[in-house]
N, C-alpha and C positions, 0 to 999 in steps of 0.2 A: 833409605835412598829416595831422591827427591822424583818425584813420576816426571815423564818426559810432555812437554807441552801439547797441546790438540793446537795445532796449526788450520785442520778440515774439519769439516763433520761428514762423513757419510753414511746420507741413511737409503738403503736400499729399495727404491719404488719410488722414491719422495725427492721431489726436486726442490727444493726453495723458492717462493716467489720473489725475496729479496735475499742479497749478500753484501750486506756492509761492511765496513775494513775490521770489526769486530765480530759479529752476529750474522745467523742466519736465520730467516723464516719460513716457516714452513703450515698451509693452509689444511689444518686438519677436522675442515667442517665447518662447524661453527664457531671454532675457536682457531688462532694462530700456535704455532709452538714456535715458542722464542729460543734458542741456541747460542750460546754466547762462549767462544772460540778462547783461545787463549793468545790468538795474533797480538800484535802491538804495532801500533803506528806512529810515525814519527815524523814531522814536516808534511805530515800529508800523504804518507809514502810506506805501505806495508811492510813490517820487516819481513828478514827470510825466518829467523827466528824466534818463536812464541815464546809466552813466560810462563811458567807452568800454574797450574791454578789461576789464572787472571782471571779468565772467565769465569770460574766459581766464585772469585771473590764480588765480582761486578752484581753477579745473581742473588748472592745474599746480601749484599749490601740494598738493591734497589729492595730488594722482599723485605726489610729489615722496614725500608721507608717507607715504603706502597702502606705496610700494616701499620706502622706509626702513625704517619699523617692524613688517616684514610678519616679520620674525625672533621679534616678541613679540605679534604678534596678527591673524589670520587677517581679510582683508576682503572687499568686494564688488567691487572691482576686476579688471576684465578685461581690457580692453585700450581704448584711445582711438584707436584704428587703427580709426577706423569704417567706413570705406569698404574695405577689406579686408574686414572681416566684415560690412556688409551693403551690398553693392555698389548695391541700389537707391535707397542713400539722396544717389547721386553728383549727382540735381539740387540735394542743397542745401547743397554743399559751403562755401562761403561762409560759410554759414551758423552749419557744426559745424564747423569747424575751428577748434580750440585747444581748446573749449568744450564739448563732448563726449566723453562715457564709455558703452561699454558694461559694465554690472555684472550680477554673480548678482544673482536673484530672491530677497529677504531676505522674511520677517515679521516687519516692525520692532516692536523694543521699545518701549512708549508712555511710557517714560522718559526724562528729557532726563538725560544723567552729567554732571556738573559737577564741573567741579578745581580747588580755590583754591589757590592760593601766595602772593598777595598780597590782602589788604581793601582790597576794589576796587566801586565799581558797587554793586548791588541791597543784596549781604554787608555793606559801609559802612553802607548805611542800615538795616542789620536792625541789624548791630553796635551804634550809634550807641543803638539804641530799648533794647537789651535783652541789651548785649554776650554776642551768640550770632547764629550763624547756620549758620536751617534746626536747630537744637534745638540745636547744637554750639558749647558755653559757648568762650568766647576769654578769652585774658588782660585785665585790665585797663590803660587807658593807649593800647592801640593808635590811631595815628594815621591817618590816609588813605593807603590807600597804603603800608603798609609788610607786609614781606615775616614771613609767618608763618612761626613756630617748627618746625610739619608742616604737609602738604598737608593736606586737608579733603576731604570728599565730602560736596557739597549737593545734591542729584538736585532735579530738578523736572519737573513734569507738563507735556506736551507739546502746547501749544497750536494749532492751524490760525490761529485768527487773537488778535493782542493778543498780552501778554506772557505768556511760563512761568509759572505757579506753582512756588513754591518747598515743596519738600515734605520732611519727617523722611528718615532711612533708615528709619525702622520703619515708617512708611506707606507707602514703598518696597515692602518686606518685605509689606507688607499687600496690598498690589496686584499682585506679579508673584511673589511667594513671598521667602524667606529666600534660598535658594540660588543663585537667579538673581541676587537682589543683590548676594549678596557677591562673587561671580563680578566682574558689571561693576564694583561699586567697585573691587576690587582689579585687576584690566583696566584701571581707568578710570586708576588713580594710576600703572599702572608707564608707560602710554604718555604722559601729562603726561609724570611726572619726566625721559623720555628724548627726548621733543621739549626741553621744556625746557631741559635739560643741553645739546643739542644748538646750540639757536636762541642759548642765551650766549656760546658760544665764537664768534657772527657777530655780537655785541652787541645782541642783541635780547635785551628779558627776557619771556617767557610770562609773564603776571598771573594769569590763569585761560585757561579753556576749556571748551568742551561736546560731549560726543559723542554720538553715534546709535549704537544696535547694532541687527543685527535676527539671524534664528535662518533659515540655512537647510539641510536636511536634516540638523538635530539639530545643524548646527555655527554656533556663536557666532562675528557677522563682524562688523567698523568698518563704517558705511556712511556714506553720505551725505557730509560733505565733514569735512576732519581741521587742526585747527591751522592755519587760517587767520585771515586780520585781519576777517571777519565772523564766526567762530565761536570766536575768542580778541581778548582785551587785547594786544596787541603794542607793547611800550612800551621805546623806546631807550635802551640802558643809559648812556652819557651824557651823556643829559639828565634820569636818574631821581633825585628829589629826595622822600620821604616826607615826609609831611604837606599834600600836596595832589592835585589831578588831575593824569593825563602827558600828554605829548604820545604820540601813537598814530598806528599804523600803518594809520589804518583812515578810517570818515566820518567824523571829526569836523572837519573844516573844513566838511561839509554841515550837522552839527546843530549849529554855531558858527553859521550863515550863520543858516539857518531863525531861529534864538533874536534873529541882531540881527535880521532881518526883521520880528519881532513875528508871528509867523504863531500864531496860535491853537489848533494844534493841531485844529482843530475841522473847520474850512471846506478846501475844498479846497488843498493847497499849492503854493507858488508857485514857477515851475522857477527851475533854478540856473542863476547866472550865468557864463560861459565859465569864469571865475580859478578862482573854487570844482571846477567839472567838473577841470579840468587841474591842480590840485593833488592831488586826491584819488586821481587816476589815475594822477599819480607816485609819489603814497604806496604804493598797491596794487601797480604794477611794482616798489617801490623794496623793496618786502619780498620781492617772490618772489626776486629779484636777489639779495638779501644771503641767504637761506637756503640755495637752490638753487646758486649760485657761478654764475650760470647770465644769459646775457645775455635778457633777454625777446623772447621771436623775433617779436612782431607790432607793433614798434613803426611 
């Protein structure tokens, strides 16, 4: 029987410093404990209904990457052995298990790093008005979907709530300095290109991605969550066909659903139906599966 989704966390004494439509943080000394929910968001817009396991999938997927790529890029990853390191978090074991990280103390970057390999999403529709995306001219002719000549760095401003802005590198540049930009773009494209390279050889193609960096005691670290199907395009090499949308490894059987639902965007949304929850939750396992080689331990 399939377990029921963590929509909350609560842990009793402990308040969270942040609550994003995903995750929770919580300041446990010298380290954060990261908590990652099984909510699901859609247009911007929290459902009522979580997907079960999401949260565990997001967690071992990012720990899968943190440990991967930690040869080309230093992160906040500490350990997910929580109960080892804070033994009094054992009444809410249930709770953190799979789903939880203990991380360094970052000051994160208020830039969102963004990595195209494919015109896809938001880049489509800038391409489409003014073939350029984020001030960055493309060829003419490009189709939906199809795989660019070089990677791209589109950075965008980091929103709490709604969507990112899409921002120049020079406005980059204008808001956190010259140096620190180039730093993360060039950061930002060598960890793409070798997730990438990595995830094809398991037939999965990265389309794009987004990362977080934050700065702690003068050293530049990945944080937050890395090359997952909420923070990348994950789209199965074959079934990939340029000149339209893919099939993904991610919610789009929920924002299919919503759209035939007629939900307005507006009003509050309408929970999802059993088929939708259990599709989406395979999709989610089915990616951590094919990356990791790795059987999903909380089925």
């Amino acid at each position: 029987m399939m377990t029921k989704g963590l929509h909350d966390i609560t842990l009793e004494n402990l308040q969270p410093v942040k609550t994003g439509k995903v995750r929770s943080i919580y300041d446990m000394g010298d380290k954060y404990l990261f908590v990652a929910t099984d909510r699901v968001s859609a247009y911007d817009v929290v459902l009522p209904t979580p997907i079960p396991d999401k949260g565990r999938v997001l967690t071992q997927i990012s720990k899968f990457w943190f440990l991967k790529l930690a040869d080309i890029a230093s992160n906040h990853f500490y350990t997910d052995d929580i109960l080892e390191a804070c033994p009094e978090l054992e009444p809410y074991k249930e709770q953190l298990n799979g789903r939880s990280m203990l991380v360094k103390k970052a000051e994160v970057v208020p830039v969102e790093c963004v990595v195209r390999g494919y015109i896809t999403g938001s880049g489509w529709k800038e391409y489409q008005q003014n073939s350029a995306v984020c001030g960055i001219s493309l060829p003419a002719g490009l189709q939906e979907s199809d795989k660019l000549s070089e990677l791209i760095f589109t950075p965008a401003t980091k929103a709490d709530e709604g969507h990112d802005i899409n921002i120049s590198f020079e406005e980059m540049c204008d808001r956190i300095g010259s140096s620190l930009s180039e730093r993360l773009r060039d950061l930002s494209i060598d960890i793409y290109r070798r997730g990438a390279e990595y995830a094809l050889t398991k037939g999965i193609i990265i389309a794009d991605t987004k990362f977080e960096f934050g700065i702690c005691n003068d050293e530049l670290l990945l944080i937050d969550e890395v090359l997952t199907p909420d923070s990348s395009r994950f789209w199965p090499v074959e079934q990939y066909q340029p000149g339209q949308g893919q099939p993904s490894f991610d919610k789009q059987f929920v924002r299919d659903w919503l759209v035939s639902a007629n939900w307005d965007r507006n009003s509050p949304p309408p929970p999802l139906p059993d088929d939708i929850v259990n599709q989406t939750r395979n999709k989610y396992i089915e990616a951590y599966e094919i990356l990791s080689e790795s059987e999903f331990e909380w089925k």
